[in-house]
C-alpha positions as CSV (number, residue, x, y, z in Angstrom):
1,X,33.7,-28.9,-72.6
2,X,32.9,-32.2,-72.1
3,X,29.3,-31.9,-73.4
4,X,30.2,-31.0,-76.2
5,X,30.1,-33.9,-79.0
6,X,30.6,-35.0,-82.8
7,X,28.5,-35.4,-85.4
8,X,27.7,-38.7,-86.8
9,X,28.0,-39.2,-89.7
10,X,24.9,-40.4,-90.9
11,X,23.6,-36.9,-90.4
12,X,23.6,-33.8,-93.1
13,X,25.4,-30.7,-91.7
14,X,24.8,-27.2,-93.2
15,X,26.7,-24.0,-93.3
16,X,25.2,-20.3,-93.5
17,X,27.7,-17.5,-94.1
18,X,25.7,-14.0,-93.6
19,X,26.9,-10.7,-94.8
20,X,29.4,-12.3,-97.2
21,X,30.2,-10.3,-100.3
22,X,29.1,-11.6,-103.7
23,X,32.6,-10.9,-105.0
24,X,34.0,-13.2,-102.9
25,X,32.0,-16.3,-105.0
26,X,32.8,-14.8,-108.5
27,X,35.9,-16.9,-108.4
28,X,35.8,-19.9,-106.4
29,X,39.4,-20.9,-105.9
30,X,39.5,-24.3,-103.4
31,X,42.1,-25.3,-101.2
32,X,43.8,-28.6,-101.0
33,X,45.4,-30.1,-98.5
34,X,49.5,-30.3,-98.5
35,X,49.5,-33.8,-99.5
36,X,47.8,-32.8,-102.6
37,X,50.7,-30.1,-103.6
38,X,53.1,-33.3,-104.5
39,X,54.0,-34.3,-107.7
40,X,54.1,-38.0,-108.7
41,X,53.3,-40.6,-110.6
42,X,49.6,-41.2,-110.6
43,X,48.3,-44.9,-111.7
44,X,44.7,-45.1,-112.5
45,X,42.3,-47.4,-113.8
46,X,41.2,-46.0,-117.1
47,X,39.1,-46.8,-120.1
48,X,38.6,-45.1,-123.4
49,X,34.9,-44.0,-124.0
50,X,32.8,-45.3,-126.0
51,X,31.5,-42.3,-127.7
52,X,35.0,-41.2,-128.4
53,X,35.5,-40.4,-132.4
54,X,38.4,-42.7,-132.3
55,X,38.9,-45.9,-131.8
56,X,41.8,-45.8,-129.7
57,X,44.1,-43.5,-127.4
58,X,48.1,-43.9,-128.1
59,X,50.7,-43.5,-125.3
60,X,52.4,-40.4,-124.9
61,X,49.4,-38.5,-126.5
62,X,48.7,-35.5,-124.5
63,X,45.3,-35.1,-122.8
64,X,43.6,-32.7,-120.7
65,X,42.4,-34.5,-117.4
66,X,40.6,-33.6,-114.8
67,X,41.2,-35.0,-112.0
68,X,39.7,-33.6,-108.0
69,X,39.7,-29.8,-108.1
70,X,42.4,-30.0,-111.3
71,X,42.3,-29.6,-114.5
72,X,46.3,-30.3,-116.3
73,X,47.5,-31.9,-119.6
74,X,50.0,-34.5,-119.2
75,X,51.2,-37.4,-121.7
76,X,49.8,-41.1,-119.7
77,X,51.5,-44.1,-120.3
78,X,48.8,-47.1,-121.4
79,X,50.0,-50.4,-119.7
80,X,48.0,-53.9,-118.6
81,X,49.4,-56.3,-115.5
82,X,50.0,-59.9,-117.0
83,X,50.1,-63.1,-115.6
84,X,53.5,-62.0,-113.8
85,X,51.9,-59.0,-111.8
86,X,54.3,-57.0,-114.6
87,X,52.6,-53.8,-116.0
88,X,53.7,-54.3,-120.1
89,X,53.3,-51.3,-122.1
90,X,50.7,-50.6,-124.7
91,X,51.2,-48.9,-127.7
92,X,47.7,-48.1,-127.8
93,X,44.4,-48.3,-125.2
94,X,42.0,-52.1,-125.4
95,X,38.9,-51.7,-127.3
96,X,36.2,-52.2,-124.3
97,X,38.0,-53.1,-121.5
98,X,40.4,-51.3,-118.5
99,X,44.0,-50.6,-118.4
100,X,46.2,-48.7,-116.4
101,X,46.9,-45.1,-117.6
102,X,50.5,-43.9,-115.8
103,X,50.9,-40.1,-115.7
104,X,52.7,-37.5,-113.7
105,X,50.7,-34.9,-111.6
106,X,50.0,-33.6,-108.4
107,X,49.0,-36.9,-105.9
108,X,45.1,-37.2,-105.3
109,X,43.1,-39.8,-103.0
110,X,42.6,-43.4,-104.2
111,X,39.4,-43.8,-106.0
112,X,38.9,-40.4,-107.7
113,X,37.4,-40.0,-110.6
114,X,39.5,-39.0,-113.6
115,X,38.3,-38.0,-116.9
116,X,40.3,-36.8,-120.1
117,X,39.9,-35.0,-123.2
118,X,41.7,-34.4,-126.0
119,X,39.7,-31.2,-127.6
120,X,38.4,-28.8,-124.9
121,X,36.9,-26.3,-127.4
122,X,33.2,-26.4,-127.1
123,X,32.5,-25.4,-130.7
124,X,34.0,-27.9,-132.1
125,X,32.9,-31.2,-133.7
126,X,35.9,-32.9,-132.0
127,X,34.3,-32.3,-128.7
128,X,34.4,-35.4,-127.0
129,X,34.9,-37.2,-123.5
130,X,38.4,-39.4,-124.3
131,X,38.2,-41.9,-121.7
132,X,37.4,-42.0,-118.0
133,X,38.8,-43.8,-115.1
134,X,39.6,-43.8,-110.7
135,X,42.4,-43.4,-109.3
136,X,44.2,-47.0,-108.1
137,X,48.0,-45.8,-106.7
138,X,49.8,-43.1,-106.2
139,X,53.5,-43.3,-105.8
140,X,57.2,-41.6,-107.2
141,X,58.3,-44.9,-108.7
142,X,56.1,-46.8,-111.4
143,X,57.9,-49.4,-113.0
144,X,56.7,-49.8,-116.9
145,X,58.0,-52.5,-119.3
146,X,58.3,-53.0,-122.6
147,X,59.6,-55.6,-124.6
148,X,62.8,-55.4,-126.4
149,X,64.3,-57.8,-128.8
150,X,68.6,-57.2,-129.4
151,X,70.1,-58.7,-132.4
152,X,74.1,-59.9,-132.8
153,X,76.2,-61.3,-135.4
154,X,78.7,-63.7,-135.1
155,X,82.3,-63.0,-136.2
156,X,84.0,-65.9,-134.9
157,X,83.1,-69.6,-134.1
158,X,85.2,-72.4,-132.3
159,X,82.5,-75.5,-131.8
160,X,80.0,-74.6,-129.4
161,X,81.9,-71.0,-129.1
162,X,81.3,-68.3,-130.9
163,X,82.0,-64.2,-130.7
164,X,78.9,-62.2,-131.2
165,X,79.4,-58.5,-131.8
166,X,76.5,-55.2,-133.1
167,X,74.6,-56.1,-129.9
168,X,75.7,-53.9,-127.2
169,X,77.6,-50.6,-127.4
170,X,80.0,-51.4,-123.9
171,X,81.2,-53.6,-122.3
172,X,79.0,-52.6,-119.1
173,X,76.1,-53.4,-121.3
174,X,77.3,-56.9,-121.3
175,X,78.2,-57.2,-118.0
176,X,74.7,-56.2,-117.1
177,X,73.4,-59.8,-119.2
178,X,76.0,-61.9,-118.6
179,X,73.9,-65.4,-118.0
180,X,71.4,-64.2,-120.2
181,X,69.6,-66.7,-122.4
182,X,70.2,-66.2,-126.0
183,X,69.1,-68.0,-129.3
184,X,69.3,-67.9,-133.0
185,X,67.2,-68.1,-136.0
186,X,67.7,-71.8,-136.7
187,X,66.5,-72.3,-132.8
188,X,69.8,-73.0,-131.2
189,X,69.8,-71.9,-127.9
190,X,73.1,-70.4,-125.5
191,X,74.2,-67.7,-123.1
192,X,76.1,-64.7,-122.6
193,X,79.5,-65.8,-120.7
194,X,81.5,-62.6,-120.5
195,X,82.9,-59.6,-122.7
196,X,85.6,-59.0,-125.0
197,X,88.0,-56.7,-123.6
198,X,91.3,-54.8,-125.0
199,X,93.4,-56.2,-122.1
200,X,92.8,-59.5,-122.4
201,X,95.9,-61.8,-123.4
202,X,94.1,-65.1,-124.5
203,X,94.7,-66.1,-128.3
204,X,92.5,-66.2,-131.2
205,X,92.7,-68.5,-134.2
206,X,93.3,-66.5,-137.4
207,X,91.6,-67.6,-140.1
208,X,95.2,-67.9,-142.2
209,X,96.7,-69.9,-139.4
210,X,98.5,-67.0,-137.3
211,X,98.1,-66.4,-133.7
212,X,96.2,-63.5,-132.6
213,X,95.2,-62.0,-129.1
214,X,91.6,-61.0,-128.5
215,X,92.4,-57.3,-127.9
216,X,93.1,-57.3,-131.9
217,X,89.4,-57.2,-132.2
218,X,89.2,-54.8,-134.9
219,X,91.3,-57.2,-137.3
220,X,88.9,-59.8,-136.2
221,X,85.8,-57.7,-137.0
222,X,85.1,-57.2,-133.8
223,X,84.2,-53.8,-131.7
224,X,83.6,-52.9,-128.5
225,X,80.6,-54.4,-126.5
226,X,81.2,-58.2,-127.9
227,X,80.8,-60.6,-126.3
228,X,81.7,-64.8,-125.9
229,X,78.9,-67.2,-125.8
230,X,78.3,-70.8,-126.1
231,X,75.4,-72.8,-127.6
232,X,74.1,-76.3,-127.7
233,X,75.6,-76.6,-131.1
234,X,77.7,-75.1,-133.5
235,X,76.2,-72.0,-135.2
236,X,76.7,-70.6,-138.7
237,X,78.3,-67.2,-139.6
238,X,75.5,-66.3,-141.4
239,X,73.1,-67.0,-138.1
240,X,71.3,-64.1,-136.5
241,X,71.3,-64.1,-132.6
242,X,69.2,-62.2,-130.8
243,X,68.3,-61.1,-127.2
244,X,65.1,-60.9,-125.7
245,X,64.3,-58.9,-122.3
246,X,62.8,-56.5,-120.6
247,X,63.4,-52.4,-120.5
248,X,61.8,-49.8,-118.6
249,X,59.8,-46.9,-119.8
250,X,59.7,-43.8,-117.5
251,X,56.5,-41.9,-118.0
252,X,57.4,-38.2,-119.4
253,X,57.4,-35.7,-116.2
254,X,55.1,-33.1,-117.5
255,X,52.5,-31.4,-115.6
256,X,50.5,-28.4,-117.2
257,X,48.0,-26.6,-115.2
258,X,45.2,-25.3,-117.1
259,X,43.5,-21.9,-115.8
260,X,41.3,-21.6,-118.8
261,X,38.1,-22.2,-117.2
262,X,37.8,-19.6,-115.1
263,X,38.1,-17.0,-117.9
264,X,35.3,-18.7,-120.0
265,X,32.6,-18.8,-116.9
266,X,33.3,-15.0,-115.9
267,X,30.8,-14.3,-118.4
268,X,28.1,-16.2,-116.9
269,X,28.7,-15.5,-113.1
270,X,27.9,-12.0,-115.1
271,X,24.6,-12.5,-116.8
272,X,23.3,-14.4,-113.0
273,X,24.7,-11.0,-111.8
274,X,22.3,-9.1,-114.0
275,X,19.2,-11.4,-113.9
276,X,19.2,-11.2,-110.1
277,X,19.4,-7.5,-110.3
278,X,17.1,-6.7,-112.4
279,X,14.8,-9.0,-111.8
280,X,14.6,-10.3,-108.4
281,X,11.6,-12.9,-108.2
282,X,13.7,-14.8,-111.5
283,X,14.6,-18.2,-110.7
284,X,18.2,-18.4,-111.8
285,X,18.6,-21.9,-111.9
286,X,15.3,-23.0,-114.2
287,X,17.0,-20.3,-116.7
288,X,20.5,-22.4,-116.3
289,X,17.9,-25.9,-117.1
290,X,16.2,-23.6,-119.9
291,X,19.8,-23.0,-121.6
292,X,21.4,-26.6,-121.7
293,X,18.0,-27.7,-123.0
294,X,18.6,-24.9,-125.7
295,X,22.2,-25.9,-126.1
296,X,21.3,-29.3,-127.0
297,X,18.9,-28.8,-129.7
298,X,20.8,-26.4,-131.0
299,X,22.2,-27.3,-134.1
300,X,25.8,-25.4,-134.0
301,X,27.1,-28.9,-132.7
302,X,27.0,-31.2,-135.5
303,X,28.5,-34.7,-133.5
304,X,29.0,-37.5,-135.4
C-alpha cells in the first residue's frame, strides 16, 4: 500500500518472537549472506597486541582468527606497502605499528574487526589476544613480494663479454630477465643479453687456441640456463655476479573452520537452564557479572 513507509534509520527497531521454544536458542547458528560463502584472499590492517607474551608474530604461523560470525585457523602473510605502493613481505610483524596481514578465508565486509590467537585453551598461561586488526580488501589475487638476490659465476670472458652460468636452471628463466640489470662484487655494473643455447653455431675461443662452438658448453664449464652479458668493464673469473629482483609469494590456501565453541558453552546454556527453573525471581545475568568477577580474581590464571 502506498501508506505504508520505511523506517529511518535514526530509529531503534525491536523484534518479539512469542511461543518460540527455548531449544531453538540452545544453539545459535547465524546465517550469512551468499557473498560471505566465497573463499579469498582477505587483506586486513592488523597489529600485534601489546599484551601478547611475544614480541613478535612470524609469517606463515597459524592463528586462530575470528573474524564476523567465524572463527577458522589460517597461516597470514605479514607485509607493509613501500614507497612504490608494493606490499614487501615480512618475515616477522613491526613492534607498535600496522601492517597488512594476507590470509585466505571466506570474504567478509570492509572494516570488520578481526582478532587472532594463537592458544585458545582457557587454562592456560599462554592465553592471550595475538594481535587485532579491520578488514581493508578483499579480493582472489593479492600480489606479495619478496626480495631475492641470484648469484652467477663467470666461465668465460672476452673484454666487456663474459658467460655467466649457476644462475638459472633454463633457458626460459633467462629469457624471462633478459635486459635485466646485473652487477658484481667489485661494483661493475651490466645486463643480461640473451641465453646460451645447444643449437647455436657461433664460435668460442678455447683457452689452448682451438675453435669451439657454444653448444660445447659442457667442455667449456658451462650448463644449461647461462647466459651472455656485457659490462662496463672487464670482469674477473673469480668475480661474483649477482641478480637482484623481485618474486612473488602466494599466501598458503588453507581455511580451517573451528566448531569448538559451541561444545564448551553447552554447559552453560545448561546451568541458565536450571537457575531459571528452579528459581524463577533469579536474575541470570548479575550471576553471569558475579562469575567473570570470580573468574578474575581467581588465581588458576597465573598471566605473566
Amino acid at each position: 500500500p502506498p501508506n505504508i513507509s520505511g523506517i529511518d534509520g535514526s530509529l531503534t527497531f525491536y523484534t518479539n518472537s512469542i511461543g518460540t521454544l527455548y531449544k531453538t536458542m540452545r544453539i545459535y547458528d547465524p546465517g550469512v549472506s551468499s557473498s560471505e560463502s566465497t573463499l579469498g584472499l582477505i587483506k586486513a590492517k592488523f597489529k600485534k597486541h601489546r599484551w601478547y607474551h611475544k614480541q613478535v608474530l612470524k609469517s606463515s604461523d597459524p592463528l586462530v582468527i575470528s573474524l564476523g560470525w567465524r572463527r577458522f585457523q589460517s597461516l597470514p602473510l605479514y607485509s607493509i606497502q613501500d614507497q612504490n605502493q608494493r606490499y614487501r613481505l615480512l618475515k616477522y610483524t613491526p613492534s607498535n605499528m600496522h601492517c597488512i596481514a594476507t590470509f585466505w578465508a571466506p570474504f567478509a565486509p570492509q572494516g570488520s574487526g578481526v582478532i587472532a590467537f594463537q592458544h585458545t585453551q582457557l587454562n592456560s598461561p599462554l592465553f592471550r589476544i595475538a594481535g587485532t586488526g579491520t578488514v581493508a580488501e578483499v579480493g582472489q589475487a593479492i600480489q606479495i613480494k619478496k626480495k631475492l638476490k641470484l648469484i652467477g659465476h663467470p666461465f668465460k670472458i672476452f673484454k666487456n663479454t663474459a658467460f655467466i652460468r649457476d644462475m638459472f636452471n633454463s633457458e626460459i628463466e633467462v629469457a624471462k630477465f633478459e635486459g635485466a640489470a646485473i652487477q658484481t662484487v667489485s661494483g661493475i655494473r651490466g645486463s643480461i643479453k640473451k641465453a646460451l643455447t645447444t643449437k647455436q653455431s657461433r664460435s668460442l675461443d678455447d683457452p689452448k687456441g682451438r675453435r669451439q662452438s657454444k653448444n660445447a658448453l659442457t667442455g667449456l664449464g658451462g650448463q644449461e640456463g647461462s647466459f651472455r652479458a656485457t659490462f662496463e668493464d672487464k670482469i674477473q673469473m673469480s668475480d661474483i655476479v649477482f641478480l637482484r629482483t623481485w618474486a612473488n609469494v602466494e599466501p598458503k590456501r588453507i581455511y580451517n573452520p573451528l566448531c569448538t565453541v559451541l561444545d564448551n558453552q553447552m554447559d552453560v546454556y545448561e546451568e541458565q537452564d536450571q537457575d531459571q527453573n528452579g528459581n524463577q525471581d533469579q536474575n541470570v545475568q548479575n550471576k553471569e557479572n558475579k562469575l567473570v568477577e570470580e573468574d578474575e580474581d581467581d588465581d588458576e590464571y597465573e598471566y605473566e
